[in-house]
C-alpha positions as CSV (number, residue, x, y, z in Angstrom):
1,X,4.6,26.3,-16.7
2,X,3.0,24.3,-14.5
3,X,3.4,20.4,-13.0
4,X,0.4,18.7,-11.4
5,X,0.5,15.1,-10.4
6,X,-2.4,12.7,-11.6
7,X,-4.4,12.9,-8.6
8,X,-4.6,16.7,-8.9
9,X,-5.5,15.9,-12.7
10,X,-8.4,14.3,-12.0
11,X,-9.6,16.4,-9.0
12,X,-9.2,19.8,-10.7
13,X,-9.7,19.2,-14.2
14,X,-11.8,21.9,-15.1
15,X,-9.6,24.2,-13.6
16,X,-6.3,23.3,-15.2
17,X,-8.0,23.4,-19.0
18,X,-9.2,26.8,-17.7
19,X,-5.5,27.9,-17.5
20,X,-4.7,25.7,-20.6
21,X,-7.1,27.9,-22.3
22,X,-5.2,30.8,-21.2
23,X,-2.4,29.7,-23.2
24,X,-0.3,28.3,-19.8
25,X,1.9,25.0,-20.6
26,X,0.8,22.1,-17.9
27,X,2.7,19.5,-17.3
28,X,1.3,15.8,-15.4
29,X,3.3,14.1,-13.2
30,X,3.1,10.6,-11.8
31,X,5.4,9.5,-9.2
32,X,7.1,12.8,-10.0
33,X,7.8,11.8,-13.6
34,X,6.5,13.7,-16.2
35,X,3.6,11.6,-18.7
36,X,1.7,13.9,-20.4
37,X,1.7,17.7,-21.3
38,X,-1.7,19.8,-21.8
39,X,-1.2,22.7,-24.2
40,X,-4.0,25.1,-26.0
41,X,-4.8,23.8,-29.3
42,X,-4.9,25.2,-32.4
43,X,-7.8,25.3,-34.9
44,X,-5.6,22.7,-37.0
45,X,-4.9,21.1,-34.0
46,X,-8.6,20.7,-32.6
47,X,-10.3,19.6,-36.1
48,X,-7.5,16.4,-36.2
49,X,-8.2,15.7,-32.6
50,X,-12.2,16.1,-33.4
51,X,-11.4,13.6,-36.3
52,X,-9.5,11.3,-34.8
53,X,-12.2,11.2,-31.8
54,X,-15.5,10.8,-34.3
55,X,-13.0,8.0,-35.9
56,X,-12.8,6.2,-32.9
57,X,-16.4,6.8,-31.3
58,X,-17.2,5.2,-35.1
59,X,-15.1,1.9,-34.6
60,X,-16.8,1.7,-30.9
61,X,-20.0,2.4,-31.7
62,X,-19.7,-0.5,-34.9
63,X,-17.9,-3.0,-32.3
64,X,-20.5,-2.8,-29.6
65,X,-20.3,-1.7,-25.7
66,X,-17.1,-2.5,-24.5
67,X,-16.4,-4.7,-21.4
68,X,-15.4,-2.4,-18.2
69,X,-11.9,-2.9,-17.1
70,X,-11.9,-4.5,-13.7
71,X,-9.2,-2.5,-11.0
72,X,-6.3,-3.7,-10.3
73,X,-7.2,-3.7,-5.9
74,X,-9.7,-3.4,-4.1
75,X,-9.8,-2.4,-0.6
76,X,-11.5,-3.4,2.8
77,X,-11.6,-2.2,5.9
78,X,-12.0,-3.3,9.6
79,X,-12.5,-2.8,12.9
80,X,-9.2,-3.5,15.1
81,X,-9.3,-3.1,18.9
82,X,-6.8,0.2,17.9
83,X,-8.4,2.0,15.4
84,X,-9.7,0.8,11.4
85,X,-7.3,-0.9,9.3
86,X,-8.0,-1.0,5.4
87,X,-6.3,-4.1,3.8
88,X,-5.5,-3.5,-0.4
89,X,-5.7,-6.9,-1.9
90,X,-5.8,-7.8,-5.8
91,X,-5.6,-11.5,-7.6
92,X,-2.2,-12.4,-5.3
93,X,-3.8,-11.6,-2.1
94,X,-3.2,-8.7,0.2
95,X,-0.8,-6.3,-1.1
96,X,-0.9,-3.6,1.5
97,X,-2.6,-2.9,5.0
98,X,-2.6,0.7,6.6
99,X,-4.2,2.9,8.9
100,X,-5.9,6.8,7.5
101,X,-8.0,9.1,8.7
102,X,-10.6,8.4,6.0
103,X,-11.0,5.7,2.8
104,X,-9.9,8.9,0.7
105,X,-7.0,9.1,2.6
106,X,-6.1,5.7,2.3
107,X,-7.0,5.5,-1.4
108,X,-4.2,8.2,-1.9
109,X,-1.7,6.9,0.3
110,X,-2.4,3.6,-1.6
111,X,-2.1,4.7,-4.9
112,X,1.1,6.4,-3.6
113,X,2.4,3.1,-2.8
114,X,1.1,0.7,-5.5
115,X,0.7,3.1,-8.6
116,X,-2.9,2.1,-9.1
117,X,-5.5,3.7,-6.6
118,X,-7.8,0.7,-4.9
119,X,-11.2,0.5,-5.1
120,X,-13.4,0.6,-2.3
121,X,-14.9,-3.5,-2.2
122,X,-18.6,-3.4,-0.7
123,X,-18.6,-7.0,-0.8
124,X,-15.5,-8.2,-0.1
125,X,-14.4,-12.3,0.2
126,X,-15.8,-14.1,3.1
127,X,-13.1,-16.1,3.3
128,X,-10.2,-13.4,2.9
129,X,-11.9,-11.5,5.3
130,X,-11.9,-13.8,8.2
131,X,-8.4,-15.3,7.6
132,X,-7.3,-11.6,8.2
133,X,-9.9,-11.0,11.3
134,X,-8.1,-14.0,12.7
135,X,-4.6,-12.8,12.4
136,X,-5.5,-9.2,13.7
137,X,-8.1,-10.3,16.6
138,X,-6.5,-13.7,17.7
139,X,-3.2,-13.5,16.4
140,X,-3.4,-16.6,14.7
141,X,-0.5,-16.7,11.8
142,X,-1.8,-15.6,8.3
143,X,-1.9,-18.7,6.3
144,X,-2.9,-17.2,2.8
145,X,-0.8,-15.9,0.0
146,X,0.5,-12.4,-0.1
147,X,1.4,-10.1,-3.0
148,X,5.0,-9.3,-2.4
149,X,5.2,-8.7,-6.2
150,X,6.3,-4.9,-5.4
151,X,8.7,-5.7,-2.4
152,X,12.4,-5.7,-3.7
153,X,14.0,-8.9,-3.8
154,X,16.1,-8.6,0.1
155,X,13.2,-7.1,1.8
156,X,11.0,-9.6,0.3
157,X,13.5,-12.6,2.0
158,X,13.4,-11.0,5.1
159,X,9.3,-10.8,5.0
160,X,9.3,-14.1,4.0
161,X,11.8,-15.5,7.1
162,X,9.5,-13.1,9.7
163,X,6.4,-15.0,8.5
164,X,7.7,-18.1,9.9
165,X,8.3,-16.7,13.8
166,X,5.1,-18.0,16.2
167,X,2.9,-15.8,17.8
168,X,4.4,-15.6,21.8
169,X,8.1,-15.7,20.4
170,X,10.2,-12.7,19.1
171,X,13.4,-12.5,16.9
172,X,16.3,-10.0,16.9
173,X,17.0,-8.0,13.7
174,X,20.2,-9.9,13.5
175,X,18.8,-13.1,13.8
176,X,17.0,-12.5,10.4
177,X,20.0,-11.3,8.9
178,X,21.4,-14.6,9.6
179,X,18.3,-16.3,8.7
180,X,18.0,-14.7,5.1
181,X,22.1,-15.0,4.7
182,X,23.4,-11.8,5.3
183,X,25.1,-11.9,9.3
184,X,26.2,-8.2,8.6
185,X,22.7,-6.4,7.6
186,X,20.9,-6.1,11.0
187,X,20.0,-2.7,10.1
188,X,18.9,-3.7,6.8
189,X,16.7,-6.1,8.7
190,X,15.4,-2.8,10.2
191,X,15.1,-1.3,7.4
192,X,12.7,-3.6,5.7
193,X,10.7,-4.0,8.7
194,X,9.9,-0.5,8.8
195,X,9.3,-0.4,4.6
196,X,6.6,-4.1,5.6
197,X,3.6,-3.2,3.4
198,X,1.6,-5.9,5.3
199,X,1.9,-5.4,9.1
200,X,0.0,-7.4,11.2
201,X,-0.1,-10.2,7.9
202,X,3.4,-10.4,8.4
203,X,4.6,-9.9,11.6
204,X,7.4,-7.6,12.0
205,X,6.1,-6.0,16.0
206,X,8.0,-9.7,16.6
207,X,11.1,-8.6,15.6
208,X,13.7,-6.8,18.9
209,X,16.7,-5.2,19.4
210,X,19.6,-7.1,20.2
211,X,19.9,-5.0,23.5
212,X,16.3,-5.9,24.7
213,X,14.7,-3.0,23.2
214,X,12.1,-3.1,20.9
215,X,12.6,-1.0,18.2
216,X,10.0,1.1,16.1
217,X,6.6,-0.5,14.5
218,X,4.9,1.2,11.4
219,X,1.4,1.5,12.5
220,X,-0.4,4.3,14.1
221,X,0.6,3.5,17.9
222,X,4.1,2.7,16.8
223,X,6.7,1.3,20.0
224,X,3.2,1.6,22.7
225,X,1.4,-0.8,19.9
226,X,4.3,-2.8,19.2
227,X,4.5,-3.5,23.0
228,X,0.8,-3.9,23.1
229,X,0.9,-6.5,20.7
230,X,3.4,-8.7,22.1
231,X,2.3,-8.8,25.3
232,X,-1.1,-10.0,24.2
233,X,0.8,-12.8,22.4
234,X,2.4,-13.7,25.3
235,X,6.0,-12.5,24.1
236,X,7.0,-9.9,26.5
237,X,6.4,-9.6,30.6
238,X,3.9,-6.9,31.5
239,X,6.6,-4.9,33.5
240,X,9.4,-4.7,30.3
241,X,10.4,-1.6,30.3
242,X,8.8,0.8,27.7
243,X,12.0,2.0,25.5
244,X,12.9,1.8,21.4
């Protein structure tokens, strides 16, 4: 028997009937959860399915074209002074921003992350795309909504309470605890920073140690950009020393 996941369903489907055809058992995954299983048919088997399909291509055919289902994201992608960043964004607003090696890559990752692979928007809006150039370029606070839809409901508190810190100013991981209500989750705090599906959108590089450090950062770049940031917001003397 063998498990594939859906991306490997879609990119080798002609090889994986092959081995159907063989009479070998394969099993699709999604988010390593078994959906579907492909098995050789029988001759019973393949008349109902060839049935059941003329059936439906019948029904179709007497109800017109059908309308094409729109996808759930889209993606765009942009020029930031350290490297391209690709921004997800679906009726909510922007649901995810990352960095990849190519549009593929990201299109995995992102389908990974929001269970419904992005499409790639060739056009996107003129207006979502220069709030966000703002916020990367000028670090000017995102003022438009976010989809936090997928964000549990602590981490999505703590997103919510880093949004409000300035651009020049930082916050330590236990302040936020206090600020969301929970004085003893400082390393929760942490946690959700590093899990922030929208960096740069929401801020998290202002968010420090208690001990003057300044922690890790989830983009490409990590601490170095973290530091980078800050200091081009005004936030941290040139000479700080460079430490997590």
């Amino acid at each position: 028997m063998k498990m594939v996941n859906t991306v490997e369903l879609k990119n080798r489907t002609n090889a994986l009937l092959r081995q159907v055809a063989r009479g070998e058992a394969v099993i699709v995954t999604r988010r390593g959860k078994p959906v579907a299983a492909l098995t050789r048919l029988t001759d019973a088997g393949l008349e109902e399915f060839v049935l059941r399909y003329a059936s439906q291509a019948a029904t179709g055919a007497a109800a017109g074209p059908q309308p094409e289902v729109p996808p759930k994201y889209r993606y765009m992608s942009l020029a930031a002074p350290f490297g391209t960043l690709f921004v997800a964004y679906g009726p909510g607003g922007p649901v995810m921003v990352g960095q990849a090696g190519s549009p593929a890559a990201f299109e995995r990752e992102a389908e990974r992350v929001l269970g419904s692979a992005p499409v790639a928007d060739t056009e996107p809006p003129a207006d979502l795309r220069a709030q966000i150039l703002k916020t990367v370029l000028d670090h000017a606070p995102y003022r438009g909504p976010l989809d936090l839809s997928l964000v549990p409901p602590f981490e999505r508190a703590v997103l919510q309470a880093l949004r409000r810190i300035p651009p020049g100013q930082v916050r330590t991981y236990g302040e936020i605890a206090r600020a969301v209500g929970r004085p003893s989750a400082a390393r929760a705090v942490g946690t959700a920073c590093a899990r922030n599906p929208l960096p740069l959108l929401i801020p998290c590089h202002r968010v420090v140690r208690s001990d003057g450090k300044l922690g890790g950062y989830s983009l490409r770049g990590g601490v170095v950009l973290k530091r980078q940031l800050l200091e081009a917001e005004g936030a941290l003397p040139a000479l700080l020393p460079l430490s997590r």
